[in-house]
C-alpha positions as CSV (number, residue, x, y, z in Angstrom):
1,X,28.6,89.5,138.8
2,X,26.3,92.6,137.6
3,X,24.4,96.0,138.9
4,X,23.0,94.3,141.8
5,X,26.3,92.4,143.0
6,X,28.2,95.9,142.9
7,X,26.2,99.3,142.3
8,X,27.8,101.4,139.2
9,X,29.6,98.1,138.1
10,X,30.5,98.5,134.1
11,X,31.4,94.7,132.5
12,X,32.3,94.2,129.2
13,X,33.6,90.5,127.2
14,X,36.7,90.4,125.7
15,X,38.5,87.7,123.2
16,X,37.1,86.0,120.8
17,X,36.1,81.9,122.3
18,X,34.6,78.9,121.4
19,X,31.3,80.1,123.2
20,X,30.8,83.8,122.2
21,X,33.5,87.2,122.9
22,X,35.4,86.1,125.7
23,X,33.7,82.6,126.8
24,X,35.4,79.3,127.0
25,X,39.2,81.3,125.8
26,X,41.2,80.0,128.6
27,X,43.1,77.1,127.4
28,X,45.8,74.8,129.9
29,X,49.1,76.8,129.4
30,X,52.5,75.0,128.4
31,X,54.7,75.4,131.2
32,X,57.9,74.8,129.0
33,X,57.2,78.9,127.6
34,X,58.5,80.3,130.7
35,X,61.8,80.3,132.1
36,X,62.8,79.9,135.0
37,X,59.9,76.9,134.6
38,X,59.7,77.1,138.7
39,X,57.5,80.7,137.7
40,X,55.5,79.1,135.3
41,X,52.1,79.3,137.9
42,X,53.1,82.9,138.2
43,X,53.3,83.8,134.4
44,X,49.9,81.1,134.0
45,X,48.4,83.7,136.5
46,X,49.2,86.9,134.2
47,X,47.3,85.4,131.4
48,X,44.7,84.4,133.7
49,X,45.3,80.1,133.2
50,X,47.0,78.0,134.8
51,X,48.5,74.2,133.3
52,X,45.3,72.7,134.0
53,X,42.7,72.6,131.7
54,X,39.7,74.1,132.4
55,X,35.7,72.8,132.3
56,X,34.6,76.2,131.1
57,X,35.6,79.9,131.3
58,X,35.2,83.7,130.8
59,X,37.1,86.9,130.6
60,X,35.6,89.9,131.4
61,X,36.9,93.8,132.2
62,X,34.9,94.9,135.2
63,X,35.2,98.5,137.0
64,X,33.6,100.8,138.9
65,X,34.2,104.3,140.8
66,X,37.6,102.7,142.5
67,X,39.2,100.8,139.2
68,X,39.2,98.8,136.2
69,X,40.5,95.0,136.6
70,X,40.5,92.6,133.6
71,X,38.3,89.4,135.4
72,X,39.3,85.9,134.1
73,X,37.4,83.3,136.0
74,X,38.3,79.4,134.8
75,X,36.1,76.2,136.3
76,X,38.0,73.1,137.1
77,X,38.0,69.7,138.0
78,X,38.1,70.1,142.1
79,X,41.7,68.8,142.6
80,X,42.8,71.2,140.0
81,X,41.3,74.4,140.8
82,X,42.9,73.7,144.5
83,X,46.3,73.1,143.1
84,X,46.2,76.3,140.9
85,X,46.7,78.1,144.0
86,X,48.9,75.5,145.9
87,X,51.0,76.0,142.9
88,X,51.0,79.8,142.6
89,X,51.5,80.3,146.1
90,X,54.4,77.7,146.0
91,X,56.0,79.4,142.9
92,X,55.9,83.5,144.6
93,X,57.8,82.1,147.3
94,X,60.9,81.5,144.7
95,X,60.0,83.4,141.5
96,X,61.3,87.2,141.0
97,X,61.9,87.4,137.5
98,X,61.1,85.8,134.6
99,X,60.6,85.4,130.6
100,X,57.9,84.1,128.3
101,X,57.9,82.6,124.8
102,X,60.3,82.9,122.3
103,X,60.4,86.5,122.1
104,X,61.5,86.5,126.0
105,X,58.7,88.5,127.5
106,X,60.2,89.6,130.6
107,X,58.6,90.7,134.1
108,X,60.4,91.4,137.4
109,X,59.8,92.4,140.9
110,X,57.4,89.6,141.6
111,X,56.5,89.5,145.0
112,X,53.2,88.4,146.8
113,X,51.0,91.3,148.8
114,X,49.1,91.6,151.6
115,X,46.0,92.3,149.8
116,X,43.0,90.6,151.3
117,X,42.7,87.0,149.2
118,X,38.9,85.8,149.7
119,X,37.0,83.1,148.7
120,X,37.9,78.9,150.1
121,X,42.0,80.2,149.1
122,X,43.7,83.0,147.4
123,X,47.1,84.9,147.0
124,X,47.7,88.7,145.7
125,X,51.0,89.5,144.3
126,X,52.4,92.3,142.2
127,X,55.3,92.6,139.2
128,X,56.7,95.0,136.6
129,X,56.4,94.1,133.0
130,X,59.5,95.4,130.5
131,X,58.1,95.8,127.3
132,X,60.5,96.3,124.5
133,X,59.6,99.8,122.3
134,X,61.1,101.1,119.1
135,X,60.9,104.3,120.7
136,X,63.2,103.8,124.1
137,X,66.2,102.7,124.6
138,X,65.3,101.1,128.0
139,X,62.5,98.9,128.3
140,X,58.8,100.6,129.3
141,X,57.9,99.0,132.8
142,X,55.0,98.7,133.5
143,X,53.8,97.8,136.8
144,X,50.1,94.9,137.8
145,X,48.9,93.6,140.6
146,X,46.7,90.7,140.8
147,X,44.5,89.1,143.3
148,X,43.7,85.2,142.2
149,X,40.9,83.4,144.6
150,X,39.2,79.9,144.4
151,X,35.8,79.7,145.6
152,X,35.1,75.9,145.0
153,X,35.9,74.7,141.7
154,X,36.1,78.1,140.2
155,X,39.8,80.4,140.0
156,X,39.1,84.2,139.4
157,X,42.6,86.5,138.1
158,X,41.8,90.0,139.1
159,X,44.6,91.8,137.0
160,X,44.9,95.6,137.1
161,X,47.7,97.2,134.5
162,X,49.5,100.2,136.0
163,X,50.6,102.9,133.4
164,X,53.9,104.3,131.7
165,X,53.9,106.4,135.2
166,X,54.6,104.3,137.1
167,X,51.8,104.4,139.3
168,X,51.1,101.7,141.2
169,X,47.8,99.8,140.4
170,X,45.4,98.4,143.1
171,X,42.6,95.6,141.9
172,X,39.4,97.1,143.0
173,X,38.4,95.6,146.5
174,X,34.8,95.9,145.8
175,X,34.9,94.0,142.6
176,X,36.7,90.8,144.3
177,X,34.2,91.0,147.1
178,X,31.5,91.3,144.9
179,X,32.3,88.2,142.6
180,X,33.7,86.5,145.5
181,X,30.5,86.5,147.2
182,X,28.6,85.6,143.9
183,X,30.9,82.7,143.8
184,X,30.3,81.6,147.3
185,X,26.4,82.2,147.2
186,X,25.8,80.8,143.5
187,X,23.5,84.0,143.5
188,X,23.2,87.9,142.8
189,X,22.6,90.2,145.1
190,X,19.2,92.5,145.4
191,X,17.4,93.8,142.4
């Protein structure tokens, strides 16, 4: 996705890969990290993976006038890529809280949204991250929301981090739309 997908569209690499900043980073993801394991396709999604490992990948942060998202798009073998979303929509269904790693992690309120999923498949769900701060007693919450479609063999995270406001953060319509259709066409749009 670029300029002529989405006017105004600013996209930037991130992470250091195997292929140049921010290509080929996303690595299959140890399921036995999160707990409860039933929300291990939701806390895969947060980091933009899934348990599967991947043909190829990148990780981008794309934005425009209406918002920043951090883009992590991962290519699979067919039967993968359509149970990274079989799973992740199984595991919303169940999952409202859970921890990652040995530091525990922790996010809550995990609920799927309404938010328009495009591509062949695609679920949108929301949580609050507590991080742990020297400063407060109470863990900082900060809230995401995420919008993970499949167009073929190819799963794009849309992830876009709320602040210490609380406010509630949206994933930019225009930039799913925009890579969704890149996705679906295999082409950009006009000069």
């Amino acid at each position: 996705m670029d300029e002529r997908d989405l006017p105004g569209l600013s996209s930037s690499k991130t992470g250091v890969g195997t292929d140049g900043v921010g290509d080929g980073v996303i690595k299959a993801l140890r399921d036995s990290d999160t707990h409860p394991a039933t929300c291990a396709p939701v806390s895969d999604a947060v980091d933009g993976g899934s348990r599967y490992t991947p043909v190829g990948s990148v990780v981008r942060i794309a934005g425009n006038k209406d918002g920043m998202a951090t883009l992590s798009m991962a290519s699979y073998r067919a039967q993968d890529a359509v149970r990274v979303v079989d799973d992740l929509r199984a595991a919303l269904k169940t999952c409202n809280a859970f921890t990652v790693g040995p530091m525990r992690v922790a996010s809550n309120d995990v609920r799927a949204t309404d938010d328009p999923p495009q591509g062949d498949d695609g679920v949108a769900f929301r949580l609050t991250h507590l991080m742990e701060t020297p400063e407060e007693e109470t863990p900082l919450e900060v809230p995401a929301a995420f919008v993970v479609i499949r167009s073929g063999t190819t799963v794009a995270v849309f992830k876009a981090i709320g602040d210490r406001d609380h406010t509630l953060p949206k994933v930019p319509t225009g930039l799913v739309s925009a890579q969704s259709k890149v996705l679906s066409t295999g082409t950009h749009g006009a000069p």
